[in-house]
N, C-alpha and C positions, 0 to 999 in steps of 0.2 A: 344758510347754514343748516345742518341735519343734527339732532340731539342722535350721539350711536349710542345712550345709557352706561356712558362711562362713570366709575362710581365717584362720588364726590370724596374729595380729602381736603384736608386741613379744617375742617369745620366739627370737628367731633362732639366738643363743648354743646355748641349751639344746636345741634343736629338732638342729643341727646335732650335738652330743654325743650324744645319743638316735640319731642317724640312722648315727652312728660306733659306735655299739653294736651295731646290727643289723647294720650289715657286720661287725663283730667274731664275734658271734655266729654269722650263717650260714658263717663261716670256721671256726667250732669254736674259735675262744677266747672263749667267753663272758666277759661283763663284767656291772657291780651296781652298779645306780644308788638313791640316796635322796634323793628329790624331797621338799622341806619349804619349810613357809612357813604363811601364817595362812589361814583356811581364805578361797574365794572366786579366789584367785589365779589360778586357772586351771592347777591342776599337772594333775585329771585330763581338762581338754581336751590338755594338752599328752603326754598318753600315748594320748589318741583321737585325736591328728594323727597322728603314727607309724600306730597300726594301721591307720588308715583309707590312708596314702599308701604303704605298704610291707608287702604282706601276706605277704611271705615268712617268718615266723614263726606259728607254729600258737600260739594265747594262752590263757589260764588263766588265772583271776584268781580271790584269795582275799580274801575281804572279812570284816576284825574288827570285830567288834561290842562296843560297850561291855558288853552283858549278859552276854556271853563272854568278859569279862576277866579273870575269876579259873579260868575252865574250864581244867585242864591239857589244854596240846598243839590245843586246839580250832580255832587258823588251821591249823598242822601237818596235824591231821586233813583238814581239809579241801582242801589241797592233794594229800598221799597218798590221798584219796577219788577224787578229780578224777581223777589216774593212772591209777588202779584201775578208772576208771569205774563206781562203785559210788554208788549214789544216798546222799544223806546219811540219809539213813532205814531205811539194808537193817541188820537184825537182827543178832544176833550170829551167828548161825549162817550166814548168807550171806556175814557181814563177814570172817571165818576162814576160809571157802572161798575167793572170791576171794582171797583175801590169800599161803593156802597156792597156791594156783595159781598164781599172778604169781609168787611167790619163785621155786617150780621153773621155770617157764618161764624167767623174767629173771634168776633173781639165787640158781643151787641152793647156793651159798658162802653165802649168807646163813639157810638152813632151820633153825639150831641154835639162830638167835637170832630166828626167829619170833612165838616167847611178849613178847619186850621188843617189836618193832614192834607188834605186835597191840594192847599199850597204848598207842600211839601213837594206834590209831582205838577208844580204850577197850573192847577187848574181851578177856576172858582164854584165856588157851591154857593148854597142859599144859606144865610144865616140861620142858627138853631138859636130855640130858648135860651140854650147854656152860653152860646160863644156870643149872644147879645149880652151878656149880664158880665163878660168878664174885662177887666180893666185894660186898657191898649198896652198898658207895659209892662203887665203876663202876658201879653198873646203869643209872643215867640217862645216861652217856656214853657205853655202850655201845651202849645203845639209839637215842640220838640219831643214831650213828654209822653203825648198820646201817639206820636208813631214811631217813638220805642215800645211801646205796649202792643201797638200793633205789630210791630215789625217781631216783637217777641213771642205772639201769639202764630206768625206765619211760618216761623224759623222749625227751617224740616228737620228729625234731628235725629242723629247730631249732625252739626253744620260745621263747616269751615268758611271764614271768610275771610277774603283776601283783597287787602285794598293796594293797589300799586299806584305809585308816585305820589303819597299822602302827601307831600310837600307840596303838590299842587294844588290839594283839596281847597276849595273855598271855604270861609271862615265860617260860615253858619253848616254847612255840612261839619265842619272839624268838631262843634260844636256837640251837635245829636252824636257825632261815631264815640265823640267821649262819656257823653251820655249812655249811649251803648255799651261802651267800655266795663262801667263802672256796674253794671248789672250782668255781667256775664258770669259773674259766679257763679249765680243761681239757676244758668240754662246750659244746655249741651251743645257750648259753644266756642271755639277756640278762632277769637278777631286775631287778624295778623296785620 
């Protein structure tokens, strides 16, 4: 099929909410929207009308796959890939260099707790002081924790991000993106 840039109808309401988001967002309070409905509806035209009519938002979009659904952290990953500018495919060895490089760069508060992000894009680090000393049943909250921080620290801005088939997301990615969520007031951020 060919999109000819026919203009969307019937969606005025939403189209308007969407379009109050983006000015929210380029003002640095970002806001988080969940577009639902049976499939066919027209949600991801109505997130291709925005981009297309308002490109002051730099986009990103993370797309869950049913096959992916048991994969821990696997939409996550690939949003902190995307950051990172890290192709989905670079090695462990590339994925921990970049990964240490960004921390020091963006986020050096965050180096202690590199080994817990680093399972974020499953790869293993060397334990730190800090993530020896912390209790096994914080480790996933901590973790979560610190690559929102980083992911906050990487986020170009202002950002749009666009997650398609959230229904597919894996529970521990649904996890951090609500994590995510709930701190986007305070970035130049509009999650979709």
């Amino acid at each position: 099929t060919h999109d000819i840039g026919l203009p969307l109808f019937g969606h005025g309401q939403e189209l308007g909410s969407l379009s109050e988001g983006v000015e929210s967002a380029v003002a640095g309070n970002g806001v988080a929207f969940e577009i639902t409905g049976p499939p066919g509806i027209g949600k991801s035209r109505l997130i291709d009308e925005i981009i297309s009519t308002d490109q002051r938002l730099q986009w990103l979009s993370v797309v869950c796959e049913r096959y992916h659904r048991t994969t821990p952290y696997f939409a996550a990953g690939r949003l902190l890939r995307s950051l990172l500018e890290l192709p989905e495919r670079a090695g462990p060895a590339k994925t921990v260099q970049t990964l240490s490089g960004a921390i020091a760069t963006h986020a050096p508060e965050l180096a202690g707790l590199a080994p817990l992000i680093g399972g974020i894009l499953d790869v293993t680090m060397p334990a730190t002081p800090e993530t020896r000393t912390i209790d096994k049943k914080f480790i996933k909250d901590r973790a979560q924790e610190a690559s929102v921080e980083l992911m906050a620290s990487l986020l170009p801005s202002p950002t749009g991000i666009m997650v398609n088939n959230g229904e597919l997301m894996d529970g521990l990615s649904a996890e951090l993106f609500d994590r995510l969520a709930s701190r986007v007031s305070s970035l130049p951020v509009m999650l979709v």
